[in-house]
N, CA, C and O atoms as CSV, one atom per row, in Angstrom:
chain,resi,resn,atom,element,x,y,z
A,1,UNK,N,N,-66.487,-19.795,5.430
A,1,UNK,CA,C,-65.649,-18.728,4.920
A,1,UNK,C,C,-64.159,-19.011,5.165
A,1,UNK,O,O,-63.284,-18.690,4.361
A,2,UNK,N,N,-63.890,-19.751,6.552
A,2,UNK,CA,C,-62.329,-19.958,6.380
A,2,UNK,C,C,-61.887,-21.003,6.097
A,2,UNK,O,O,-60.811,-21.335,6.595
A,3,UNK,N,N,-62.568,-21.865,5.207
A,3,UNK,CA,C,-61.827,-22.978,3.776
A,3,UNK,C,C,-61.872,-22.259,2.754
A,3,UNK,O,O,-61.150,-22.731,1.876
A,4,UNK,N,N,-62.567,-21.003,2.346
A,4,UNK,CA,C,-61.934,-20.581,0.908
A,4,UNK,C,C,-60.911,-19.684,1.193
A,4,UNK,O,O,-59.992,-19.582,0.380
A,5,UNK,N,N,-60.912,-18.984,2.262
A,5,UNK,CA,C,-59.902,-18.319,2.901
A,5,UNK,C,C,-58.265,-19.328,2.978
A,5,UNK,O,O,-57.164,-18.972,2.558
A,6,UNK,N,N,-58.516,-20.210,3.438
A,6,UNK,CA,C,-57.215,-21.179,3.531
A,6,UNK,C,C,-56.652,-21.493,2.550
A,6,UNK,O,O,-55.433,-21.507,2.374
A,7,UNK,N,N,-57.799,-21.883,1.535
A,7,UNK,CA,C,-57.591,-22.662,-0.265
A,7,UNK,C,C,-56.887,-20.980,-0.863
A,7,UNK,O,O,-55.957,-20.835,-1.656
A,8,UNK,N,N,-57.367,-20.333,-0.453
A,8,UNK,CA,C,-56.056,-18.963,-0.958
A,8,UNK,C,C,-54.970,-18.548,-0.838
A,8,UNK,O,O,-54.167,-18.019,-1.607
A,9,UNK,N,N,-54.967,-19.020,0.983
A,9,UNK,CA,C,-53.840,-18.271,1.254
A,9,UNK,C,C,-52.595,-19.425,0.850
A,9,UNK,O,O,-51.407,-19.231,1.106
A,10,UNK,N,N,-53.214,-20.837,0.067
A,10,UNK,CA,C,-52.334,-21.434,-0.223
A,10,UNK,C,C,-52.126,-21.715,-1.385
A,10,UNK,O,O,-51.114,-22.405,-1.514
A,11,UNK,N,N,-52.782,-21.421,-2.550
A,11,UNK,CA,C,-52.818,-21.124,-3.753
A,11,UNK,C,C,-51.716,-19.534,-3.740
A,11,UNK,O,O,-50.749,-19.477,-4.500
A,12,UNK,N,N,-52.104,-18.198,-2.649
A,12,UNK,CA,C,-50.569,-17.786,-2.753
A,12,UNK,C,C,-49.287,-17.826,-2.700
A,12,UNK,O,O,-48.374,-17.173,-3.205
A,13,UNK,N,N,-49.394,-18.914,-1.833
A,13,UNK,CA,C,-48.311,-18.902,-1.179
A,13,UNK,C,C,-47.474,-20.296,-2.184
A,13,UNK,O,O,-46.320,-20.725,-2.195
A,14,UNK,N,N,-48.603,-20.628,-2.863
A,14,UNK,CA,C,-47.635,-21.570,-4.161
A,14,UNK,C,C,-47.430,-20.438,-5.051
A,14,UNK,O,O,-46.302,-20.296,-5.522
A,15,UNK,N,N,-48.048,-19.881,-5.254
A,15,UNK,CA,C,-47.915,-18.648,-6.373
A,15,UNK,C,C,-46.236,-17.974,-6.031
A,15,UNK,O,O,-45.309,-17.824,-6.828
A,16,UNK,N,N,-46.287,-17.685,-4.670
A,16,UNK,CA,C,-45.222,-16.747,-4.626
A,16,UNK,C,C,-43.989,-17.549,-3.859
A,16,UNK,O,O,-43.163,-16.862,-3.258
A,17,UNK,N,N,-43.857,-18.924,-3.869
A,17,UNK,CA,C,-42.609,-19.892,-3.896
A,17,UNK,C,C,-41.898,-19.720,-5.729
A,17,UNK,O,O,-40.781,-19.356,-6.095
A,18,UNK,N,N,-43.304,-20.231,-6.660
A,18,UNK,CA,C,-42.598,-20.069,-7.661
A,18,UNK,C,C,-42.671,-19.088,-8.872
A,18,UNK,O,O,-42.447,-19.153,-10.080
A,19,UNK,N,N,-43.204,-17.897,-7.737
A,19,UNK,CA,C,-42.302,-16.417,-8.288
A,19,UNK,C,C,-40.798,-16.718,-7.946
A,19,UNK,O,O,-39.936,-17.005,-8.777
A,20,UNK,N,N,-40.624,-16.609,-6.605
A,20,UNK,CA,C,-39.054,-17.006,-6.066
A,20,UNK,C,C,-38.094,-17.617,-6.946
A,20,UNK,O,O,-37.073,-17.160,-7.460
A,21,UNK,N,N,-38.789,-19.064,-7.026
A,21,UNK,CA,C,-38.191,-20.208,-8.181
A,21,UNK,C,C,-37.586,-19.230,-9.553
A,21,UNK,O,O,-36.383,-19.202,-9.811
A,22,UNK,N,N,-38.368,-18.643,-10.166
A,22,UNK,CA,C,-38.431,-17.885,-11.146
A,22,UNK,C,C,-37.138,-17.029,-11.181
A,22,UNK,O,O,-36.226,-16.943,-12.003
A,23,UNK,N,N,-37.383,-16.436,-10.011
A,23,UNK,CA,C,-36.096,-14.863,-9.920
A,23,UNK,C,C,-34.874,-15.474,-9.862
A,23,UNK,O,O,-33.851,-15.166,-10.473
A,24,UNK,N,N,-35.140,-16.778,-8.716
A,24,UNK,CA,C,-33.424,-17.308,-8.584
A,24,UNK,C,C,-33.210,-17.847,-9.825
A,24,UNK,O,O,-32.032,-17.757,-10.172
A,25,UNK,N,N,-33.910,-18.357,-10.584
A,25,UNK,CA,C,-33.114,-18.964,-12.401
A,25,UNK,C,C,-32.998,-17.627,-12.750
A,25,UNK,O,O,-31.906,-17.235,-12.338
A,26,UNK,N,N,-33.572,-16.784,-13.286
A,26,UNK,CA,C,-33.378,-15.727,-13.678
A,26,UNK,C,C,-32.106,-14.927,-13.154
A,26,UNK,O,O,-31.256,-14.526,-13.949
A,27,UNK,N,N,-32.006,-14.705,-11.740
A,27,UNK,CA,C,-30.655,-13.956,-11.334
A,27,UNK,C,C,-29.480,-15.271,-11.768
A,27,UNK,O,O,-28.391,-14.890,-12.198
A,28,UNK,N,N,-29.781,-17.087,-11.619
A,28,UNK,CA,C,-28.862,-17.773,-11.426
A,28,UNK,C,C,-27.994,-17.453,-13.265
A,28,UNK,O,O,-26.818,-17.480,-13.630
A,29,UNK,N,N,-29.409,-17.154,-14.049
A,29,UNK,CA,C,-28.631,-17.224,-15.434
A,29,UNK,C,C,-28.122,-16.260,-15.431
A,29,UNK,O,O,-27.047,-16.476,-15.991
A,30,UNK,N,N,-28.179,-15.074,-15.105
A,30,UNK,CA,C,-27.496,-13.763,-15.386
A,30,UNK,C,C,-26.269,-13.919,-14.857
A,30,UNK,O,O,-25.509,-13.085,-15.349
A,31,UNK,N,N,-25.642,-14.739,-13.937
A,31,UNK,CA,C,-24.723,-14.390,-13.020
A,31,UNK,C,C,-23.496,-15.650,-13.642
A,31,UNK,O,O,-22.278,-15.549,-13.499
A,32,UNK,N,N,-24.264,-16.860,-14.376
A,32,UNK,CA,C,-23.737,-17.702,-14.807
A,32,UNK,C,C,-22.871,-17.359,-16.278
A,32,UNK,O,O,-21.825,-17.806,-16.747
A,33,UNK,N,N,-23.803,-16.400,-16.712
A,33,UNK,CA,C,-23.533,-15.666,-18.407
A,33,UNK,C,C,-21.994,-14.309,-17.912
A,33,UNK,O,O,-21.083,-14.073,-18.707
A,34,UNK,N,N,-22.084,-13.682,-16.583
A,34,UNK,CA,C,-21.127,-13.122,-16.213
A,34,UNK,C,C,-20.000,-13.836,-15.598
A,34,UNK,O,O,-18.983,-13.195,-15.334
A,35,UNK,N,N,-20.064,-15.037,-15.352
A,35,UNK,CA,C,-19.294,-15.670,-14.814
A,35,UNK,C,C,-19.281,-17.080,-15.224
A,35,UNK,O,O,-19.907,-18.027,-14.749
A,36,UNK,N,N,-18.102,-17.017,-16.599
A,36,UNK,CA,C,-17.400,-17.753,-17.293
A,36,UNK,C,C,-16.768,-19.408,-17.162
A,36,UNK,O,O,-16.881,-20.486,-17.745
A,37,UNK,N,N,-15.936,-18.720,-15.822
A,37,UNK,CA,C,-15.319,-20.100,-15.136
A,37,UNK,C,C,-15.825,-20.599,-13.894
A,37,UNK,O,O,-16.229,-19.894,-12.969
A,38,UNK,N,N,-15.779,-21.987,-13.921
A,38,UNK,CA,C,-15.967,-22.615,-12.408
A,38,UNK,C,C,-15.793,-22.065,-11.350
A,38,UNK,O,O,-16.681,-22.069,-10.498
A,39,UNK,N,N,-14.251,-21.280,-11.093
A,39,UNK,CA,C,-13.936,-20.458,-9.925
A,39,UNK,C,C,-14.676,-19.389,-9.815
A,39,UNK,O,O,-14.969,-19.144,-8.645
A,40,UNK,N,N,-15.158,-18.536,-10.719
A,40,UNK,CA,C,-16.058,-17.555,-10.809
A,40,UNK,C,C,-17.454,-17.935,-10.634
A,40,UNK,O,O,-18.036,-17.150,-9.885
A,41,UNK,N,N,-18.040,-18.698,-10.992
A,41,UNK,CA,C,-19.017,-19.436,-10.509
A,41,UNK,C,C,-19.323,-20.010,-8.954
A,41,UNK,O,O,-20.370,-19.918,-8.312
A,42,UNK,N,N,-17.985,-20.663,-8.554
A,42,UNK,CA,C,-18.235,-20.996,-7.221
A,42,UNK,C,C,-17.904,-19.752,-6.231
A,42,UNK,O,O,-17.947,-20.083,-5.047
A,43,UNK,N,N,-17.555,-18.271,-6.488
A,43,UNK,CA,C,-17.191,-17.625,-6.120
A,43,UNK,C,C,-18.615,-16.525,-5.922
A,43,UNK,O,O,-19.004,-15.902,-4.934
A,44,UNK,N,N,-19.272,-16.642,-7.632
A,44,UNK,CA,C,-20.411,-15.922,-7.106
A,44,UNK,C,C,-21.721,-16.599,-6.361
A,44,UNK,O,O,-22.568,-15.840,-5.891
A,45,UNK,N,N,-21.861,-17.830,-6.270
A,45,UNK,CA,C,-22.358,-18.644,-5.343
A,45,UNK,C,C,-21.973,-18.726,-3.702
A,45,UNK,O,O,-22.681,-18.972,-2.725
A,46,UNK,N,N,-20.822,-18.474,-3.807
A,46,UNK,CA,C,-20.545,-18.141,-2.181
A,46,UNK,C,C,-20.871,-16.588,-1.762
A,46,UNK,O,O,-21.097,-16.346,-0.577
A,47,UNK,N,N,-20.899,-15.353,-2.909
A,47,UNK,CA,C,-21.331,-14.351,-2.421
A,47,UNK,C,C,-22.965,-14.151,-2.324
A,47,UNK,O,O,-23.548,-13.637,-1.369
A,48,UNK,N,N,-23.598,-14.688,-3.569
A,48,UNK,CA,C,-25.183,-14.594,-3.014
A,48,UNK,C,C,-25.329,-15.903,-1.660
A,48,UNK,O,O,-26.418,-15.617,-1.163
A,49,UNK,N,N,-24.894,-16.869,-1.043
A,49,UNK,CA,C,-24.610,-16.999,0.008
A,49,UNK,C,C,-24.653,-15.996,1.275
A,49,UNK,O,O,-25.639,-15.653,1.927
A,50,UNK,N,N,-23.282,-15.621,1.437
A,50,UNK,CA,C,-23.423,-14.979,1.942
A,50,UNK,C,C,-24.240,-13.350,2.090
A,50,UNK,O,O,-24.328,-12.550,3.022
A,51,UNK,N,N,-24.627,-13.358,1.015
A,51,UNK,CA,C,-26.224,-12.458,0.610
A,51,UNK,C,C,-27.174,-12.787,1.345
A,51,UNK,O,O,-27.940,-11.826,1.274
A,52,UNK,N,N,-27.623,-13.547,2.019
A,52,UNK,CA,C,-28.719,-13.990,1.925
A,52,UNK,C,C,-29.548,-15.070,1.091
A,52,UNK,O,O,-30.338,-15.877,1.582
A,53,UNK,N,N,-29.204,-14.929,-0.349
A,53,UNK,CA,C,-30.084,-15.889,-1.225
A,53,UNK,C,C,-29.517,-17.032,-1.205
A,53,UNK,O,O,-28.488,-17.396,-1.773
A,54,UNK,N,N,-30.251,-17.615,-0.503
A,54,UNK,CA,C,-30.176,-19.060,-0.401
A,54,UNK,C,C,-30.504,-20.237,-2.116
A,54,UNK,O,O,-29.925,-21.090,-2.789
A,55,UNK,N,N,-31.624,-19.583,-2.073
A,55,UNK,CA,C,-32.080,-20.300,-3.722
A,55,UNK,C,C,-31.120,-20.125,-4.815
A,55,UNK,O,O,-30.593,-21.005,-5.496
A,56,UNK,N,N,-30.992,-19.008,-4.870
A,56,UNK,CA,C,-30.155,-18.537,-6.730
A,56,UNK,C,C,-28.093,-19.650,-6.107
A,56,UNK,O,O,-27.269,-20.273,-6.775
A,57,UNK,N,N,-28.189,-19.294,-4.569
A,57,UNK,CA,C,-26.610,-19.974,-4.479
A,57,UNK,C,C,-26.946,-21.386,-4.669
A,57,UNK,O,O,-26.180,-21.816,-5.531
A,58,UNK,N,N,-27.796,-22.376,-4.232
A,58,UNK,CA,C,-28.176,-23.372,-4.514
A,58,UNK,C,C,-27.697,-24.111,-5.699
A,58,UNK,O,O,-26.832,-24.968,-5.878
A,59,UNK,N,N,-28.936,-23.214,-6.790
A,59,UNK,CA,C,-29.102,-23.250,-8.060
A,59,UNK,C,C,-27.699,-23.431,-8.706
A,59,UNK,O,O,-27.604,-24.157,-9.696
A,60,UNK,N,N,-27.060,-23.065,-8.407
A,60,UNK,CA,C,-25.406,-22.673,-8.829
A,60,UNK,C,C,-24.494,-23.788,-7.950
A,60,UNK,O,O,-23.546,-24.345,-8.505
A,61,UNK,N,N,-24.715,-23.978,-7.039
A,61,UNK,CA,C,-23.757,-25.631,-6.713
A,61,UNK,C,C,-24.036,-26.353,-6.822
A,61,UNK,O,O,-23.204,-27.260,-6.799
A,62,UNK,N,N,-25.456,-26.698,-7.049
A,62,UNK,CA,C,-26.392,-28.035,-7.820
A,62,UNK,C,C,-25.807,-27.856,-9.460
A,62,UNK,O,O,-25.328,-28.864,-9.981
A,63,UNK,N,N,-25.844,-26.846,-10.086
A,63,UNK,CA,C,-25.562,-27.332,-11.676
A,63,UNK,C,C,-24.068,-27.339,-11.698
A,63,UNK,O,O,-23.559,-27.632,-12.779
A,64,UNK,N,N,-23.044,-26.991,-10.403
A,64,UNK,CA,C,-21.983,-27.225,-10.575
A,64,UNK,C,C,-21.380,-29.024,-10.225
A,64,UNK,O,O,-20.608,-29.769,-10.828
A,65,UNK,N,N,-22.074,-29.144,-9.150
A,65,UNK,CA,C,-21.972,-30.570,-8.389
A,65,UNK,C,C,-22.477,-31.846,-9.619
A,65,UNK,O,O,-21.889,-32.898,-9.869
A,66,UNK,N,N,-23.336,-31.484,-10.033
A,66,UNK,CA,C,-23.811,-31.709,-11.347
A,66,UNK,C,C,-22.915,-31.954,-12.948
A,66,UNK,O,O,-22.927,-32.881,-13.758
A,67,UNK,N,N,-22.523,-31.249,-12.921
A,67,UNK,CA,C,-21.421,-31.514,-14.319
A,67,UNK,C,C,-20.883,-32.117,-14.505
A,67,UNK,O,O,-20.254,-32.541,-13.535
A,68,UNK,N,N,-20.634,-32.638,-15.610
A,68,UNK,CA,C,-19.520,-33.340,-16.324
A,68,UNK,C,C,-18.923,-32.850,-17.761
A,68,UNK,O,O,-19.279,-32.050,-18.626
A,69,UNK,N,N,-17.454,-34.055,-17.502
A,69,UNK,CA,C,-17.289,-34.362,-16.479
A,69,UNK,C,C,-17.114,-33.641,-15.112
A,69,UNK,O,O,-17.089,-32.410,-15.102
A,70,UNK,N,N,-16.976,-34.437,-13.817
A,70,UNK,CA,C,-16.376,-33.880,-12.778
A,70,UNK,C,C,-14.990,-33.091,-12.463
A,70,UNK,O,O,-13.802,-33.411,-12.472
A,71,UNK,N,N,-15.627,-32.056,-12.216
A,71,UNK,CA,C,-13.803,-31.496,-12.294
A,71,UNK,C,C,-13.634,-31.112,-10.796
A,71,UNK,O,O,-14.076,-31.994,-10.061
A,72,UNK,N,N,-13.142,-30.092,-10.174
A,72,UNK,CA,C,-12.561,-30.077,-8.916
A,72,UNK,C,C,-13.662,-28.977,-8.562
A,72,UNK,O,O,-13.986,-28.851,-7.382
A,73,UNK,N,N,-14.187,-28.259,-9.443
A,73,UNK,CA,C,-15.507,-27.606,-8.554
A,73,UNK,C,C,-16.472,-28.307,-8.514
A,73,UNK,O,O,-17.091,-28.148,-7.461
A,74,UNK,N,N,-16.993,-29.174,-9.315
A,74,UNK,CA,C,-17.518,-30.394,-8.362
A,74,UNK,C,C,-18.041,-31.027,-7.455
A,74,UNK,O,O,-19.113,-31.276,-6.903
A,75,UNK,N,N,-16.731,-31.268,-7.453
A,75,UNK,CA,C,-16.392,-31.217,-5.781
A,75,UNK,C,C,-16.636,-30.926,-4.829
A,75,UNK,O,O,-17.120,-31.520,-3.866
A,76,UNK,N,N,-16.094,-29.269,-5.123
A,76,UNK,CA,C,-16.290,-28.209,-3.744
A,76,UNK,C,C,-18.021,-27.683,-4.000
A,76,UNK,O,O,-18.439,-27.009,-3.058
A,77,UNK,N,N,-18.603,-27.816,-4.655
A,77,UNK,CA,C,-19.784,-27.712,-4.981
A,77,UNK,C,C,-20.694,-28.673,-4.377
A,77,UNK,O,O,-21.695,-28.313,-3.757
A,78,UNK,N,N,-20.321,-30.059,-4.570
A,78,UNK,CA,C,-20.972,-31.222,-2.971
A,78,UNK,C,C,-20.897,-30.744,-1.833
A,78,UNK,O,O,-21.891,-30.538,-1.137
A,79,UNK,N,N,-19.603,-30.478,-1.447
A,79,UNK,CA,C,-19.078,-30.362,-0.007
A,79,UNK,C,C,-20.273,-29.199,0.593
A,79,UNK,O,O,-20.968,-29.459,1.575
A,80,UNK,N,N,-20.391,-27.699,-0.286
A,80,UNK,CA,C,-21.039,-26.469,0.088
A,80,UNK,C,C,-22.181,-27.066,-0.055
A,80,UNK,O,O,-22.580,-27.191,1.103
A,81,UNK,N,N,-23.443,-27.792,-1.183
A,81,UNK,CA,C,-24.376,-28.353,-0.756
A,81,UNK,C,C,-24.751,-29.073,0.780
A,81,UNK,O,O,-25.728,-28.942,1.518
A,82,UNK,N,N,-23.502,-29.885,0.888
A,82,UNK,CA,C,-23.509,-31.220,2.094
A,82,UNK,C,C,-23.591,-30.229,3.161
A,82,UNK,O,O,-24.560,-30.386,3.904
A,83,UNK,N,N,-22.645,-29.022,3.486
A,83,UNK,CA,C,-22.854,-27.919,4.484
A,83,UNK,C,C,-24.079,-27.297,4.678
A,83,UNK,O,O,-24.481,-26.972,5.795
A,84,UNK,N,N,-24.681,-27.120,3.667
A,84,UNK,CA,C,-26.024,-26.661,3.624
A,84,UNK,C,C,-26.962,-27.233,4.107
A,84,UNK,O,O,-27.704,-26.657,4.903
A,85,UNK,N,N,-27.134,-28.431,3.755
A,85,UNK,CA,C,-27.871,-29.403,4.067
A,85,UNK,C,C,-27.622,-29.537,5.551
A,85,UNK,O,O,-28.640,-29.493,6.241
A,86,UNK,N,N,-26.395,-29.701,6.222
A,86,UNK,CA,C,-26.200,-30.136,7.919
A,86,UNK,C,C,-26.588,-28.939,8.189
A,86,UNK,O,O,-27.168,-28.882,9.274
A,87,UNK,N,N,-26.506,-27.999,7.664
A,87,UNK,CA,C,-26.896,-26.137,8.688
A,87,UNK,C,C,-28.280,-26.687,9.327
A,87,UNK,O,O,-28.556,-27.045,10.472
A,88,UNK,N,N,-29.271,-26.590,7.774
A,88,UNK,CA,C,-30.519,-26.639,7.841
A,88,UNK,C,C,-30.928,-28.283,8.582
A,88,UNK,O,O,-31.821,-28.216,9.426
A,89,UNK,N,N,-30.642,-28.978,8.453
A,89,UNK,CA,C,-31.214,-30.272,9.801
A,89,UNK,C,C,-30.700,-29.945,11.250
A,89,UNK,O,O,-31.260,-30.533,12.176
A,90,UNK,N,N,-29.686,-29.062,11.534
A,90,UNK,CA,C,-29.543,-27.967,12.964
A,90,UNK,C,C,-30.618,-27.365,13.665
A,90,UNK,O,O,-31.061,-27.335,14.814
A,91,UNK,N,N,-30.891,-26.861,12.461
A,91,UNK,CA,C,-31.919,-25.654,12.213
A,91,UNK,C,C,-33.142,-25.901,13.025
A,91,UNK,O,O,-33.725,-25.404,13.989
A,92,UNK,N,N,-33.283,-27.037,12.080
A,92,UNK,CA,C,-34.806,-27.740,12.177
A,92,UNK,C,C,-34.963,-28.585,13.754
A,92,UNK,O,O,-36.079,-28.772,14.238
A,93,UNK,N,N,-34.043,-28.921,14.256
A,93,UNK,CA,C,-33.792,-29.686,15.575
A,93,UNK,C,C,-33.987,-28.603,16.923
A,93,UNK,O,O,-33.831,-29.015,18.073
């Protein structure tokens, strides 16, 4: 009984990563369609940041870090990834 029990609770728990996946594209497009420019972009990425949502801010300095060409958010869009990235190997230590 507790291997079909396990085979569930991890079949949910993929289920409800990419519900998650889902909401953060979903909030990332809504927020991208309200917010026009780069600065506005890297601006509402630093507030769901500091929100809490880690995923949807992600989502938003990856397709900024991402672009071309490279312009100067970019940039600052690596750097806030690269920060992210050193938080979380802290974290994990």
């Amino acid at each position: 009984m507790a291997i079909g029990t396990d085979s569930f609770q991890s079949s949910l728990a993929v289920a409800q990563m990419q519900m998650a996946r889902k909401v953060a594209e979903s909030r990332m497009i809504r927020l991208l369609s309200q917010a026009k420019s780069d600065p506005k972009r890297l601006d509402a990425a630093d507030q769901l940041l500091q929100d809490g949502d880690l995923n949807t801010a992600c989502l938003i300095y990856v397709r900024l870090a991402l672009s071309k060409p490279e312009r100067e958010a970019s940039e600052i869009a690596q750097r806030r990834l690269e920060k992210i990235q050193t938080e979380a190997r802290k974290q994990r230590v």
